[in-house]
Structures are given as C-alpha cells and as structure tokens.
C-alpha positions as CSV (number, residue, x, y, z in Angstrom):
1,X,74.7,2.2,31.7
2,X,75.8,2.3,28.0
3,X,77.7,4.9,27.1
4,X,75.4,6.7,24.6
5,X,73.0,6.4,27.4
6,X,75.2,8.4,30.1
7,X,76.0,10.7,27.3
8,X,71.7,11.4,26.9
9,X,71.6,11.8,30.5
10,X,74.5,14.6,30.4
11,X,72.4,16.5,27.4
12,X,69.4,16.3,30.3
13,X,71.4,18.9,32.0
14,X,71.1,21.8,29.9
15,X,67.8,24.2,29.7
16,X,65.7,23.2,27.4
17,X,67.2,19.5,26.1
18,X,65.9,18.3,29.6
19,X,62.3,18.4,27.4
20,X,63.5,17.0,24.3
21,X,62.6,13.0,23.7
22,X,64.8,10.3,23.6
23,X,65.1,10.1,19.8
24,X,66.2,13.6,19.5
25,X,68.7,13.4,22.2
26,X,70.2,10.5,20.6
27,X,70.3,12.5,17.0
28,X,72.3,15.4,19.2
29,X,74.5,12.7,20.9
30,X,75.7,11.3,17.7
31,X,76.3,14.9,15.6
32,X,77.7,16.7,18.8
33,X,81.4,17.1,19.4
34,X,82.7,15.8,23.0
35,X,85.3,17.4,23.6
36,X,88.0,17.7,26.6
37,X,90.6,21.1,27.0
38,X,93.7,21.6,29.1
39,X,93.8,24.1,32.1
40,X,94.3,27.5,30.1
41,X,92.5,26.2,26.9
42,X,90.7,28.7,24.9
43,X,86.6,27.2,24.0
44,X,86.3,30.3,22.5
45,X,87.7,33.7,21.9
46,X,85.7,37.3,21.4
47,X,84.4,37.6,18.3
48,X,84.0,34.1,17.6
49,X,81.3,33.7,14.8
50,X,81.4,29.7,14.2
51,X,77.8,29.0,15.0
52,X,77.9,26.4,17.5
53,X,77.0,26.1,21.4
54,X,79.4,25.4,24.5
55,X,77.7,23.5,27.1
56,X,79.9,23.0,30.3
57,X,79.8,19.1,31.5
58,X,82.8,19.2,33.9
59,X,85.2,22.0,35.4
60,X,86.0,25.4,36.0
61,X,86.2,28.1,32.8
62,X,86.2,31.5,33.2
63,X,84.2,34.2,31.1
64,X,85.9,37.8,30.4
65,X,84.1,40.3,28.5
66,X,85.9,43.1,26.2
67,X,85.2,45.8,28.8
68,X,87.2,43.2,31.6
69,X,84.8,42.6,33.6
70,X,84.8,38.5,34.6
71,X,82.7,35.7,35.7
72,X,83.6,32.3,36.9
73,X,81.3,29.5,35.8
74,X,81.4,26.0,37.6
75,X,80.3,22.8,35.9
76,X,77.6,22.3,39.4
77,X,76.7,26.0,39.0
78,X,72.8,26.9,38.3
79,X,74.7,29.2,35.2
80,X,76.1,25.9,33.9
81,X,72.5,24.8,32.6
82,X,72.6,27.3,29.7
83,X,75.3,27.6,26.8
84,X,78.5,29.7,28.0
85,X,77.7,31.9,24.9
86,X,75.7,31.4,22.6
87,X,75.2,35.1,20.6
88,X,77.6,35.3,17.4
89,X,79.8,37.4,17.5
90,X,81.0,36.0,20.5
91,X,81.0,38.4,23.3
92,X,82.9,36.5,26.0
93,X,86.6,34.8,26.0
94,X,85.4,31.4,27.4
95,X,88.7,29.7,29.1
96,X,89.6,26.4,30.9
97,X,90.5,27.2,34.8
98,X,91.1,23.5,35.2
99,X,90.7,20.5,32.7
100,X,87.5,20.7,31.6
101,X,85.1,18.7,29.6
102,X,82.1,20.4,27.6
103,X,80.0,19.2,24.2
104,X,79.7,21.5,21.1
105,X,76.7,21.5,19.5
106,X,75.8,23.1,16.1
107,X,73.0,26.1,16.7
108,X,71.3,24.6,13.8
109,X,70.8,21.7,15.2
110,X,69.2,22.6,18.0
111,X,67.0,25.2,16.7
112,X,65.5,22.4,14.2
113,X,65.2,20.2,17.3
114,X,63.7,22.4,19.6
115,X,60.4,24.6,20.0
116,X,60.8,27.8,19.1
117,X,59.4,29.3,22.3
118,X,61.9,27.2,24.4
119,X,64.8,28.3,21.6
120,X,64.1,31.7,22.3
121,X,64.6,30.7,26.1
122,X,68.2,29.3,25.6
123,X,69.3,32.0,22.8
124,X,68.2,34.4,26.2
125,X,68.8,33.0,29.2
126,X,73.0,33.8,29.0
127,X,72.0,37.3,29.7
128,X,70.8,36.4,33.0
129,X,73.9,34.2,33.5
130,X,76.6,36.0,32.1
131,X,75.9,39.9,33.9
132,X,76.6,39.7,38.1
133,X,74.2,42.6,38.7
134,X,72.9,45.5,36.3
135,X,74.8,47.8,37.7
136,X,77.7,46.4,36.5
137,X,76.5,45.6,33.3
138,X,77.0,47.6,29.8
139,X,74.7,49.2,27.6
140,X,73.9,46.1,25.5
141,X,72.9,43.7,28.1
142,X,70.6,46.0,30.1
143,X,69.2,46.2,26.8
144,X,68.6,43.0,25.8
145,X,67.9,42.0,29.4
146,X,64.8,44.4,29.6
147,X,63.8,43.3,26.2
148,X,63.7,39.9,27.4
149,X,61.4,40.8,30.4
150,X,59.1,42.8,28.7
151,X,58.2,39.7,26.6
152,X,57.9,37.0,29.3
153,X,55.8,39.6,30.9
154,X,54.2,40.4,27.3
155,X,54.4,43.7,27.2
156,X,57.1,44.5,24.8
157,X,56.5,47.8,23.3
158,X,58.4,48.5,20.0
159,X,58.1,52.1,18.6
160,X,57.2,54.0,15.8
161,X,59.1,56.5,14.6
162,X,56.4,59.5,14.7
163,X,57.0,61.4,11.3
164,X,56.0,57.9,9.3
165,X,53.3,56.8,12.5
166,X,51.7,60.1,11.7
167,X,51.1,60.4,8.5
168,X,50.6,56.5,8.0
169,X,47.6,57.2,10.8
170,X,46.6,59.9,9.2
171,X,45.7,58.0,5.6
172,X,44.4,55.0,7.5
173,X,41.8,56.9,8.9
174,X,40.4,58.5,6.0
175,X,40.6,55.5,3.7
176,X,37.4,54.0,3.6
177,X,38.2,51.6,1.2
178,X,39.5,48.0,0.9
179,X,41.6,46.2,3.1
180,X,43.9,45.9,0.2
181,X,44.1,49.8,0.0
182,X,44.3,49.7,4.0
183,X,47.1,47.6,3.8
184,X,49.3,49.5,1.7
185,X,49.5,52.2,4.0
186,X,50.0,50.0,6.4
187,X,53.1,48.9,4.8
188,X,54.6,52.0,4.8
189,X,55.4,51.6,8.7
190,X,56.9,48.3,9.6
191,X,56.4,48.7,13.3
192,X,52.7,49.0,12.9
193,X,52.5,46.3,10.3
194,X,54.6,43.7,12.7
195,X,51.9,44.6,15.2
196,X,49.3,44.5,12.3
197,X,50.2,40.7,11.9
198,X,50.6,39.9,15.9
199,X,47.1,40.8,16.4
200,X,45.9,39.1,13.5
201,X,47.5,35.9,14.0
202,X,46.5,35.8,17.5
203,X,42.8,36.1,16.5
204,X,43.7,33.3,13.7
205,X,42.6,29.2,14.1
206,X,44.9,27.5,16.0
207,X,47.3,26.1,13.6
208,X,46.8,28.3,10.4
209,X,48.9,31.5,9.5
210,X,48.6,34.8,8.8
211,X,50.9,35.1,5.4
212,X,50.6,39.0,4.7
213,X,49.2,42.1,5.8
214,X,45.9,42.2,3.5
215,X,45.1,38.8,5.3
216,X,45.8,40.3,8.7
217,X,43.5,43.7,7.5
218,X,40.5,41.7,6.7
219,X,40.9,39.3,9.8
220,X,41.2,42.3,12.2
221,X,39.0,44.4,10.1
222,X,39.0,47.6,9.4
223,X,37.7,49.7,12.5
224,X,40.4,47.7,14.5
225,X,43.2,48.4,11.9
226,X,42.0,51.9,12.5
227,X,41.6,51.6,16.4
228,X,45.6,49.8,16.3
229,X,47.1,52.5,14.2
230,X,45.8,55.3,16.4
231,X,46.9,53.5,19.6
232,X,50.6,53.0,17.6
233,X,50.8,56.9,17.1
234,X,49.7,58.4,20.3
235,X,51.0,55.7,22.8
236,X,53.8,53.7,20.9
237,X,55.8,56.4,18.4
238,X,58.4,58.8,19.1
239,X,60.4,61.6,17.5
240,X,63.1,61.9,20.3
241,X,65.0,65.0,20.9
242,X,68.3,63.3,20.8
243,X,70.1,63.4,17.5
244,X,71.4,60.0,17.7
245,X,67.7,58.7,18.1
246,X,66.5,60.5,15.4
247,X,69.0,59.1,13.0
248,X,68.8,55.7,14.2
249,X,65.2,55.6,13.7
250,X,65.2,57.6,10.5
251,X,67.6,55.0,9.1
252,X,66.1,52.1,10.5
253,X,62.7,53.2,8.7
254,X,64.2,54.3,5.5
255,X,66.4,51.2,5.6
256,X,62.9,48.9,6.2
257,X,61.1,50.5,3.1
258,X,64.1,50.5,0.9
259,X,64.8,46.7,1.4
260,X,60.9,45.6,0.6
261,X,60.7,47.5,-2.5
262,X,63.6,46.0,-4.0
263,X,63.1,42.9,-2.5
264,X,59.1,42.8,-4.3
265,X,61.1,44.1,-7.6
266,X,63.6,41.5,-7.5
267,X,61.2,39.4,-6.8
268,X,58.8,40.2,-9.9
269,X,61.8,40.5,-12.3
270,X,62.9,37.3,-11.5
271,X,59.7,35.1,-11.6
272,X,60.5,34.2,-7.8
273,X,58.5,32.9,-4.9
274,X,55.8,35.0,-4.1
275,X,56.1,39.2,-4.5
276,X,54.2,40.2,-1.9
277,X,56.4,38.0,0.5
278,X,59.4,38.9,-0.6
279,X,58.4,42.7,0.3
280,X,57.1,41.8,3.7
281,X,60.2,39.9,4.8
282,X,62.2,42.9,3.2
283,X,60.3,45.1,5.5
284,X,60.2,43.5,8.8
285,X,64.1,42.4,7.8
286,X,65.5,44.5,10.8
287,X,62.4,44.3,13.4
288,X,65.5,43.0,15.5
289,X,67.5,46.6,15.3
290,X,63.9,48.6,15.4
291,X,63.1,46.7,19.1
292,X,66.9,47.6,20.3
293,X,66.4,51.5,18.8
294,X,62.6,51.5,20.9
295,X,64.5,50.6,23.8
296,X,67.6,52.6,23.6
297,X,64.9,55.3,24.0
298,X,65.3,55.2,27.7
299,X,69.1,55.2,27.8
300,X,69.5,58.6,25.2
301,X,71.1,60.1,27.8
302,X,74.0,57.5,28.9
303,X,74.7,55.8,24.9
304,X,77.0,56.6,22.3
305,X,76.6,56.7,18.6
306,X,78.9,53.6,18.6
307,X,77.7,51.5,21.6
308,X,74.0,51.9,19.9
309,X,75.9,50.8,16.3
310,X,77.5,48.0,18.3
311,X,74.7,46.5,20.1
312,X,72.5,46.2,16.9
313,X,75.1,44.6,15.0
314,X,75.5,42.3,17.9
315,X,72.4,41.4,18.8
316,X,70.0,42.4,16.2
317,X,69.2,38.7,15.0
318,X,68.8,37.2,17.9
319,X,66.6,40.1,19.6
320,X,64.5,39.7,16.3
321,X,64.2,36.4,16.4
322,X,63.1,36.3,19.9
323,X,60.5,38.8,19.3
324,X,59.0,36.9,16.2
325,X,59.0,33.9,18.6
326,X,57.4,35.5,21.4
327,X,54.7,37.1,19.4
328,X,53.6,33.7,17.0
329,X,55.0,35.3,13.8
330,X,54.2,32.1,11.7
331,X,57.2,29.8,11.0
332,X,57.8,30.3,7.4
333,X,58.1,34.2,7.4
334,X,60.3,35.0,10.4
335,X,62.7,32.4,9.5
336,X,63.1,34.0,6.6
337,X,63.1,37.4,8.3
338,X,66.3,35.8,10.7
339,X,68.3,34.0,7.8
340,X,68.2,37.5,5.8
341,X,70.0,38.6,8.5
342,X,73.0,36.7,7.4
343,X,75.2,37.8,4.5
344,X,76.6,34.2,3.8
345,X,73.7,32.4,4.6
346,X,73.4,28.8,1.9
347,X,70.0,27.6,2.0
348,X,71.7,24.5,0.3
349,X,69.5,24.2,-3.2
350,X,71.0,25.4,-6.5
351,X,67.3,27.3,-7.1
352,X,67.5,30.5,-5.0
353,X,65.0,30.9,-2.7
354,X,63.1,33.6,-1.2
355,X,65.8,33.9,1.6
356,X,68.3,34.9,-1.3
357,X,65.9,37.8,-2.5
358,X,66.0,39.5,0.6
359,X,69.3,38.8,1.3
360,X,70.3,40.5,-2.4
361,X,67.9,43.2,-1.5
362,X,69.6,44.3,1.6
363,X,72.5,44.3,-0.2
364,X,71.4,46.5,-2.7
365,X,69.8,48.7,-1.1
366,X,72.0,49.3,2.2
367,X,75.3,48.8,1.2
368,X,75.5,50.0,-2.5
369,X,72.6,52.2,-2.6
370,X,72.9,54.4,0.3
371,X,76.3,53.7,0.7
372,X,75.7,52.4,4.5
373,X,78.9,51.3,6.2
374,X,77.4,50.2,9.3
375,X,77.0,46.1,8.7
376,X,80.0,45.6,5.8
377,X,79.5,42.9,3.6
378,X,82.1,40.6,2.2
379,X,83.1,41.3,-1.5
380,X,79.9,40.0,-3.6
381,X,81.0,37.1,-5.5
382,X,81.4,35.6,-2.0
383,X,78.0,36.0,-0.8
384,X,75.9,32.8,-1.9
385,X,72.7,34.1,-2.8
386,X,74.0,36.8,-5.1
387,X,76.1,33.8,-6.8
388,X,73.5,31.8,-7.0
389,X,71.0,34.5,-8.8
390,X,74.3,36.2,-11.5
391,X,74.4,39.1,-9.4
392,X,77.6,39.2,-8.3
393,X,78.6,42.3,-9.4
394,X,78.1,45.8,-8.4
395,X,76.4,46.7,-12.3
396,X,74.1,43.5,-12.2
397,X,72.4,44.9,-9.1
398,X,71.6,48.8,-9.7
399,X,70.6,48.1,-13.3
C-alpha cells in the first residue's frame, strides 16, 4: 500500500471523512499537515483561535479544561473518531501523554468538503466526547449539549422575547393586507422570522430556496403566518423574571434590529448586493446567541451574568450555524449569517461583498453605536471588510 493510500485510509477513521469519496480524501491528504509531537507537546493551548482541526492518529494526549477538570483521550478510543477540539476559542489544553501522531486539518476545508448536515455533526459531536457525565459538566456544555439534542430530536425551541412577540402578534393579526406588509412586521422579531423561513423552506421544491421573508409569507400564506405568530407568542416567548434574562434578551433583540437596519442602509448607500438581504442576514446575524439565551431559560437560577456572556461569545457561531443547518436555512444566506460572525473574516475579492456589509454593520451598530463591550473588536483599520469599503474610521461609519 502506497503511502498516500495508508494516509486515505487513516482520514477513514474520523466521523464524517469515513463518507467522503476518494477524490476528496486525496484533496485533504495533500493540504493537511502530518504532524508528530514529543511526550509533553502542546497541540494546542486554551484559547487557541487558529481555525484548524486536531484529529488523533496515534497516542495518548490529555484534555484539561479552564475549570481543571480532565479527560484522557487514546488514539483506539471511540472519542478519538471526532476532532479533540474543534470550537474557536479553544476550550481545552490538548497535550501529548506519549509521542503522539495526529493530522491538522484547515476547518475550511472540511466544511467545503463536507455536507452541511454531517459538518454540523463533527462541529457537535466533541460535546459528547469532551464532558464524562453532566453532572460534572459546566454551564456551557449542558447548554450546547441540550441544544444539540433538541435538534437531532427536532424539537429545538428558540424564544421570543414577549414584549416584541406581543406586539409583532398583535399587528399581524389585524393586517389584512399584503404579504409584503405582513412581512414587515414580521421582521421586527427575528425569532419568528427564522421560524418564518423554516416553515417556508420546508414546504419549498426540493432544491430551490426561500431568499427572504416576503417569499416565505406568500409560500406559507397568510392565515398560517397568522396561525405561526400566535403559536410563537403564547407557547415560544418569554419575559423572564430574572434580570439577567431580561437584559440578555432585550439586547439580543435590540442588537438583531439595530444590525439589519444599518446593514439595509449600508447596503442602499453603497449600491451593494441586494438590500433586502443585507437586512435579513443583519437580523438573523446572532440566531446563534438568541438559541443559547432560549436555553439559558432553564438554568436562570444556577448562571451568572458572566458565564451567560462567556458561553455566547464562545459558542455563539457554531450553535448558529448548527441551527441553520439543522433547520435547511438555504446555503447562501446562513453562510453569510456564520462569516458575519467573524470580525476578520477576508472573503478574498477586492469588491466587498455582502458578508462585509453585515460585518460593517455589526460594527456600527454594536460596538460604536451602543457602546457594547461584550464582543471587542480589533482597532478598525484592521478589520478587512471596513478596509475594503473606506470605512475605517470611527467618523466614516456614523456619518
């Protein structure tokens, strides 16, 4: 056996490149890194954000979390069919407990290479791995652990927050008018417009999309827009007790809003993409940290201010992407929802790109405008998308 051959055969290993073809094994073989690390080697330390994957071909390493807590992974262990840790910022010190050998393989990569459905599997499956019991395990991973459940089970439930669920309801049902004038209500609560497009794309033709949510009003029609939005307020919103619930969805909301209007203005003033895209992705930019808020719901009592602030930041992206997976969000729009998420994210053309609008908008609107400290941004000139657009500067942006 040749040795790019023994190396495919290794890649078969790991959950899900067992179901990827030949030819795009070999592409992973040749752009991987195969690498080999003393006893006491660190693969990777906490807080590691280079986007790659660690997939354990030979030897022991061992995994320790911030809060201490440890796990030893061998190379014939069930856990070693997964990445060690795939989630940016890293939340595990991965280290060699004997020479080991293990292959390094860029997330992009094998998110082009693989099915989104089956992506969503490996960005997940760690959680499973990584915790001994949930018992033991912190606030974030019982989070995204349940999260994870609920959609293999399919029945997520991501909440509303009641003020906006209420009076969005409220309109809906007494506008008998268009679905364009549906719609724009609609828009004013992003947790009923993601649910807006889930039903609507599920009704779709196999293989076509559901760009917007005027499209997904008249596929649905209105007397089911009406029937969803009631079901949204009285079985899927909230307006918890806590204070650090009520903030948290109050900021999500505003934060959701905030980001699409800018977004569609930036949009419009620029002579970019489509408008009415750019405002969509702008609103649905945090469905991520909206699911992780829904859930938190049933931990009010045991989380902190910080540990809530901590797992969003941490886990936001993936959660949302996983989510837009799960429920057939078409391609175009939740990749663009998940790249907004990052502040240094290069599409690679000198023409920006819908991606940079939203990215720009967030900006804007987060971090300058309401002076929100929770996700800090590098200095501006740094982040591509404002570079690539001449807004690099404080003034350019609020004008």
């Amino acid at each position: 056996m040749s040795t790019t051959e023994k190396s495919v055969e290794e890649l078969r290993r790991f959950n899900p490149l067992s179901d990827l073809s030949y030819d795009k094994l070999l592409e992973i073989v040749d752009q991987a890194e195969w690498l080999h690390a003393k006893k006491r080697s660190v693969l990777m330390d906490l807080g590691d954000t280079e986007e790659f994957s660690l997939f354990l071909i030979k030897g022991n390493v061992l995994m320790e979390a911030a809060d201490g807590r440890q796990r030893v992974i061998k190379h014939t262990d069930a856990a070693a069919s997964s990445p060690l840790s795939r989630l940016r910022p890293s939340r595990y010190r991965v280290s060699a407990l004997t020479p080991v050998s293990y292959v390094k393989i860029s997330n992009a990569l094998l998110e082009e290479l693989t099915d989104p459905d089956d992506a969503s599997e490996m960005i997940s499956s760690h959680y499973l791995v990584e915790e001994t019991s949930e018992e033991n395990a912190d606030f974030s991973a019982q989070m995204v652990a349940h999260i994870y459940e609920d959609l293999q089970k399919h029945k997520l439930m991501i909440l509303s927050w009641h003020p906006v669920s209420l009076s969005v309801s409220r309109q809906i049902m007494e506008t008998s008018g268009t679905a364009a004038s549906i719609g724009k209500w609609v828009m004013l609560d992003p947790v009923l417009s993601l649910k807006l497009l889930k039903m609507a794309q599920f009704q779709h033709r196999p293989g076509g999309a559901v760009p917007n949510i005027i499209s997904a009003t008249s596929q649905i029609g209105p007397k089911k827009t009406r029937k969803l939005a009631f079901m949204n307020l009285f079985r899927e919103s909230r307006d918890p007790r806590a204070l650090i619930l009520q903030e948290a969805f109050s900021h999500a909301w505003e934060r959701s809003i905030c980001v699409a209007a800018v977004a569609k203005r930036l949009a419009e003033d620029l002579n970019l993409e489509d408008p009415g895209e750019a405002e969509l992705a702008g609103l649905l930019h945090n469905v991520g940290e909206i699911t992780i808020i829904s859930y938190a719901y049933n931990f009010y009592r045991e989380i902190s201010p910080q540990e809530l602030q901590e797992c969003t930041l941490m886990f936001s992206k993936e959660t949302g992407r996983m989510v837009l997976s799960h429920w057939n969000i078409f391609h175009s729009l939740a990749q663009h929802i998940c790249d907004s998420t990052e502040w240094l994210y290069d599409h690679g053309s000198n023409s920006p790109s819908l991606v940079d609008i939203i990215v720009i908008a967030a900006r804007a609107c987060v971090q300058i405008s309401r002076k929100d400290k929770s996700n800090p941004a590098p200095p501006l000139p740094q982040i591509p998308a404002l570079k690539k657009l001449r807004l690099d500067t404080p003034n350019s942006i609020l004008v």
